[in-house]
C-alpha positions in Angstrom: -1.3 -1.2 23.7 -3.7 0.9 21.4 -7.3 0.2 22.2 -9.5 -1.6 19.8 -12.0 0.6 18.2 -15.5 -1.0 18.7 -18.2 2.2 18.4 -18.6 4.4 16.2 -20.0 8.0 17.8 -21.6 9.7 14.4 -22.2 13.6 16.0 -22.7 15.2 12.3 -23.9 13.0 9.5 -27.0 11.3 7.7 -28.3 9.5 10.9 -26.6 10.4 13.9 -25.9 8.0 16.3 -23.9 5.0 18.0 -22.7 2.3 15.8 -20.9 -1.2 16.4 -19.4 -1.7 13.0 -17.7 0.9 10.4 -18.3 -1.0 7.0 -21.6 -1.9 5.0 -24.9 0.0 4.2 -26.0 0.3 8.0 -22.4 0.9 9.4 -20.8 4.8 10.3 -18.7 4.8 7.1 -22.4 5.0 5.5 -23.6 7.9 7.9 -20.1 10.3 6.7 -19.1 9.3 3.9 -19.5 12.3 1.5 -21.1 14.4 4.0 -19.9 17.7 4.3 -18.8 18.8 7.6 -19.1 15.3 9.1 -18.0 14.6 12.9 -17.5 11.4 13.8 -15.2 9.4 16.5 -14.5 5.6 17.1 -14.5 4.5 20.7 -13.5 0.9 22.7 -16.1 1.3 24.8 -20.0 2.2 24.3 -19.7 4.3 27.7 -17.2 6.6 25.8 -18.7 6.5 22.7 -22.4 7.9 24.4 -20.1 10.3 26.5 -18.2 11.6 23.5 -21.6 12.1 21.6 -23.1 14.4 24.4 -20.5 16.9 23.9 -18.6 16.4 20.4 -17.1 19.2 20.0 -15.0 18.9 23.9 -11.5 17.3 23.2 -8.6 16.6 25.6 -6.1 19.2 25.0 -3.0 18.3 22.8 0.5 18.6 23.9 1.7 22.2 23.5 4.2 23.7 21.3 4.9 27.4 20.8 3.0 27.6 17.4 -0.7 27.9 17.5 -2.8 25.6 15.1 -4.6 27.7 13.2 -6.9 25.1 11.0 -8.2 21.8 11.5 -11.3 19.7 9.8 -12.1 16.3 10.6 -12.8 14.5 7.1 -13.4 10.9 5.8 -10.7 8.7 5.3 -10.9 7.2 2.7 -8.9 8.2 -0.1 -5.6 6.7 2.5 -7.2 3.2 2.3 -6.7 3.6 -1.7 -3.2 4.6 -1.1 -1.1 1.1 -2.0 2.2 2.7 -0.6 0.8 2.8 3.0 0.6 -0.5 3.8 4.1 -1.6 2.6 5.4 1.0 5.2 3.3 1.0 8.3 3.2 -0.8 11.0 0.4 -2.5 12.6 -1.5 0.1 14.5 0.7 3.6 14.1 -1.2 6.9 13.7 -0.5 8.0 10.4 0.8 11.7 9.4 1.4 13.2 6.2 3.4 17.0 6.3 4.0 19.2 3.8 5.7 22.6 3.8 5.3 25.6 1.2 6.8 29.1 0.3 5.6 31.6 -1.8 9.3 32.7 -2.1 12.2 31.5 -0.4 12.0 33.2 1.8 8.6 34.6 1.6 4.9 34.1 2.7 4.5 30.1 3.9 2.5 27.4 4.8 2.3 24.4 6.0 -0.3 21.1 5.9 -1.0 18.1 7.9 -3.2 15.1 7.2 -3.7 13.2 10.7 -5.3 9.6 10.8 -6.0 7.0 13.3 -8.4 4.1 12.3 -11.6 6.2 11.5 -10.6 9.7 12.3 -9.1 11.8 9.9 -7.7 15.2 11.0 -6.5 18.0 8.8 -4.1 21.1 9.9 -2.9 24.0 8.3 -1.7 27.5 8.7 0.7 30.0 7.7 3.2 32.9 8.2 3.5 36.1 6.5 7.9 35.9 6.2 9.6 32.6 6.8 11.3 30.2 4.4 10.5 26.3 2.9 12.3 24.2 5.4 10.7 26.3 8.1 7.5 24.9 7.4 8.6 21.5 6.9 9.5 21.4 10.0 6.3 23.1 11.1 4.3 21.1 9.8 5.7 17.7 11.2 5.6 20.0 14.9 1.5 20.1 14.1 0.9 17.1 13.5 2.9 15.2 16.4 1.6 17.7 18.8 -2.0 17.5 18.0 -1.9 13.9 19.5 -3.7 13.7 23.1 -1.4 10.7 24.4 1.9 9.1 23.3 1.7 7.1 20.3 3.5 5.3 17.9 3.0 7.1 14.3 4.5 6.7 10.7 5.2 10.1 9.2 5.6 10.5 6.2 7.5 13.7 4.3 9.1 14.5 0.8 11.8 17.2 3.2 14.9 15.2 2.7 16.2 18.0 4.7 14.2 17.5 7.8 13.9 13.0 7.2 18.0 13.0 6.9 18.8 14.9 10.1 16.5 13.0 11.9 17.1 9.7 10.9 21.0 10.4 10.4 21.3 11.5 13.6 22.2 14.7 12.9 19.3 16.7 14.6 20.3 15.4 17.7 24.1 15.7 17.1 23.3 19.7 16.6 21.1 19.9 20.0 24.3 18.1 21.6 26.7 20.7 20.7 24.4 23.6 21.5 23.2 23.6 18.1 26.6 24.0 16.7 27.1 22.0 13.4 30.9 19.9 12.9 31.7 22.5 10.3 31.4 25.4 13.4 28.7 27.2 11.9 25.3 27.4 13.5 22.5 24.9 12.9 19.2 26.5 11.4 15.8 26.1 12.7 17.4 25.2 16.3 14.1 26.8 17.9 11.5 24.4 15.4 14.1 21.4 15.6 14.0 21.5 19.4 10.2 21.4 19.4 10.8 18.6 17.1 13.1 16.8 19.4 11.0 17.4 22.7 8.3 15.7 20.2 10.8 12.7 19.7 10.8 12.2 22.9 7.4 11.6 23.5 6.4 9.8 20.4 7.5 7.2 19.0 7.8 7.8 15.1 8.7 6.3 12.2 9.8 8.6 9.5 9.1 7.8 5.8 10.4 9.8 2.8 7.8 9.9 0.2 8.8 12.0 -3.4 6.9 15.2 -3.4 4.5 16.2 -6.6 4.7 12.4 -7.5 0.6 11.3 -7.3 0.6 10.3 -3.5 -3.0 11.4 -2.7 -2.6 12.5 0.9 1.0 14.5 0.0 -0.6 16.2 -3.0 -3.4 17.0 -0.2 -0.8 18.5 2.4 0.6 20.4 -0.6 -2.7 22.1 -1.3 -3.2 22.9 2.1 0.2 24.4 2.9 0.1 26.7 -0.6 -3.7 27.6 0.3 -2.3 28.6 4.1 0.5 30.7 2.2 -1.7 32.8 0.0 -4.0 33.7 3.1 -4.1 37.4 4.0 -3.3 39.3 7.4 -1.1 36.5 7.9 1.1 36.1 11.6 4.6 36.4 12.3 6.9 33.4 12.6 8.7 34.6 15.5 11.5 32.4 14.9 12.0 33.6 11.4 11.8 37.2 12.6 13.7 36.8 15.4 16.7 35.1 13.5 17.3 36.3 10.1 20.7 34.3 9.9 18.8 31.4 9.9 16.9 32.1 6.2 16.5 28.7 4.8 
């Protein structure tokens, strides 16, 4: 059962401190709200909240995947709680994630973009690759954000990939890993290397997966979008070794 979040640690804001409630002028929404760069953390217990606040910037490690995040900044979340859509579709305490996937070509230069939030934390992720393809990144991106989670959790994700929401919630993803990635039709799955991250991730987490219509005025997926198109146009960017590894598997 997810712990109830009682403290409010504010490391970086207008008065830094311990608070017991997040709302109203002398709560820790106050302290971050609109302040650039803020760092703040809710805790069940004051003992974690004061421990947290002597080192901020120490996190447990997240579960590891073979893609490296290359971004992340903690902002206030806010603009989710304007969000009408979210609370038709999420359950009671789930970690929410937003993904988005981009391509400068297809395929081409790409990014991806994740918006991670749990009560009063609000993550965001990004990075990129200097050849790999749309769906590639799709599936990146939903690899970030599951794997940047300390502990199992239950989570709603949402995504506008209907390529990457089908095969999981079809089945198919998992019908593909059975037969050695192998589709009915005899010809190879693509993306086995990202969709067995994926999988692994599965296994751990329990998630929810929610298709949401890209480019439609849903704040936090227009927000992933921006990030994975910004993470595209970067320079100097890395290899996607899958990609490179695999060119049969293009899109």
């Amino acid at each position: 059962m997810k712990k109830t979040k009682k403290f409010y640690a504010v490391a970086r804001g207008r008065n830094p401190g311990i608070y017991t409630q997040w709302f109203g002028e002398t709560g820790a929404e106050a302290q971050v709200k609109g302040f650039v760069g803020a760092r703040f953390k809710g805790f069940a217990t004051l003992d974690e909240a004061r421990q947290w606040l002597d080192k901020p910037g120490i996190e447990p490690a997240p579960i590891q995947v073979d893609l490296p995040i290359e971004t992340s900044r903690p902002l206030h979340p806010e603009p989710v709680k304007k969000n009408r859509s979210r609370s038709k579709t999420v359950r009671p305490g789930d970690i929410i994630i937003y993904t988005d996937g981009a391509c400068t070509d297809n395929p081409g230069p790409g990014g991806y973009g994740a918006v991670i939030i749990d009560d009063s934390t609000r993550i965001e992720l990004s990075g990129g690759y200097r050849m790999t393809t749309n769906n590639r990144m799709e599936l990146t991106a939903i690899i970030k954000g599951l794997a940047s989670l300390e502990t199992p959790s239950r989570v709603t994700l949402y995504s506008d990939s209907k390529y990457v929401v089908d095969a999981v919630t079809k089945g198919w993803a998992k019908k593909w890993r059975s037969r050695d990635w192998i589709k009915y039709d005899g010809k190879p799955a693509k993306n086995p290397d990202l969709w067995a991250s994926l999988l692994d991730l599965l296994d751990i987490h329990d998630v929810t997966f929610v298709w949401v219509r890209g480019h439609a005025g849903n704040i936090e997926n227009e927000r992933c979008d921006q990030l994975a198109v910004a993470a595209a146009h970067q320079t100097d960017l890395p290899p996607d070794p899958g990609y490179e590894q695999g060119l049969d598997n293009r899109l």
